[in-house]
C-alpha positions as CSV (number, residue, x, y, z in Angstrom):
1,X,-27.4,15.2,23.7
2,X,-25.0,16.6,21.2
3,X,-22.0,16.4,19.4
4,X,-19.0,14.8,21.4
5,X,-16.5,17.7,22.0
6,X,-12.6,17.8,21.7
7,X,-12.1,15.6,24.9
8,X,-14.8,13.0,24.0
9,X,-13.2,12.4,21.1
10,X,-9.6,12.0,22.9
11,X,-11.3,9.7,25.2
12,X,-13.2,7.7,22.4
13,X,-9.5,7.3,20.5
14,X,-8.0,6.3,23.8
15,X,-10.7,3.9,24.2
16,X,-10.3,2.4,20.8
17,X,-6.7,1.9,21.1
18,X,-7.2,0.1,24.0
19,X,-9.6,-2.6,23.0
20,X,-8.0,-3.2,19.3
21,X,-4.3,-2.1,19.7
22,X,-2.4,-0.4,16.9
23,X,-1.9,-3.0,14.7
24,X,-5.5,-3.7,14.2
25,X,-7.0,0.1,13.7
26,X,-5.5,0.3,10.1
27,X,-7.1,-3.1,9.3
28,X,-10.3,-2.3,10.7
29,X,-9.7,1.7,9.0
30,X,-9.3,-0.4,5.0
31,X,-12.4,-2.6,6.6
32,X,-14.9,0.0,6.8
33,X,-13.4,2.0,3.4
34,X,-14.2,-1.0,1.7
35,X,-17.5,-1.3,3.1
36,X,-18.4,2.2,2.4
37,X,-17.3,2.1,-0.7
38,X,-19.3,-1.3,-2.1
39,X,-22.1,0.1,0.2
40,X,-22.6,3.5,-2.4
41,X,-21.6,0.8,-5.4
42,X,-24.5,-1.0,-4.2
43,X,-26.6,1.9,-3.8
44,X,-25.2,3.6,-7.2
45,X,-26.4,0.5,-9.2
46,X,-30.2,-0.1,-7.4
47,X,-30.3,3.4,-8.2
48,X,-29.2,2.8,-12.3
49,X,-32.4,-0.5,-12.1
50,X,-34.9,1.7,-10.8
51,X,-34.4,4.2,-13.6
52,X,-33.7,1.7,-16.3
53,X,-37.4,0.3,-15.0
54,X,-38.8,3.8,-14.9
55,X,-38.2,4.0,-18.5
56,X,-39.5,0.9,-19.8
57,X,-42.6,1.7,-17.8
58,X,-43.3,5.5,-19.4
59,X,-42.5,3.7,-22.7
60,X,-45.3,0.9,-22.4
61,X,-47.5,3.2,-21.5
62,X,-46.8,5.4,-24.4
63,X,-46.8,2.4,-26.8
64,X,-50.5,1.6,-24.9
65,X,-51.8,5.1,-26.1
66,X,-50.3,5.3,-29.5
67,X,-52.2,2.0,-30.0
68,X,-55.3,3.5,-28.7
69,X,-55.3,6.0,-30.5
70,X,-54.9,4.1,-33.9
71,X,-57.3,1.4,-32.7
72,X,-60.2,5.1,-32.5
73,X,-59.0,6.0,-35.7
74,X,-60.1,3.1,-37.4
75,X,-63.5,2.7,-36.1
76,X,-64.1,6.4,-36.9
């Protein structure tokens, strides 16, 4: 099953006019904008934590071995 052709998406439109009227398809256009738009906010900012985490991460880990390393060089 593929992708609707030109007179699937006519009867799709049709369809939708039908159930919601005209009045209602801009509101429900600005509805979903919205929502895709806090949706990759949403997504944009998990995406900021995760790398601020990565960070600290690789940087206690790097603290870790630099105190290794001095804790070898004083017992040698």
């Amino acid at each position: 099953m593929g992708m609707p052709g030109g007179m699937e998406w006519v009867l799709i439109a049709l369809v939708v006019l039908l159930l919601f009227g005209g009045k209602k398809i801009p509101e429900l256009a600005k509805g979903l904008g919205s929502g895709i738009k806090n949706f990759k906010k949403a997504v944009k900012d998990d995406e900021e934590v995760a790398s601020t985490d990565k960070n600290e991460e690789i940087e206690k880990k790097a603290e870790a071995k630099t105190e290794e390393t001095k804790e070898e060089n004083k017992t040698v």
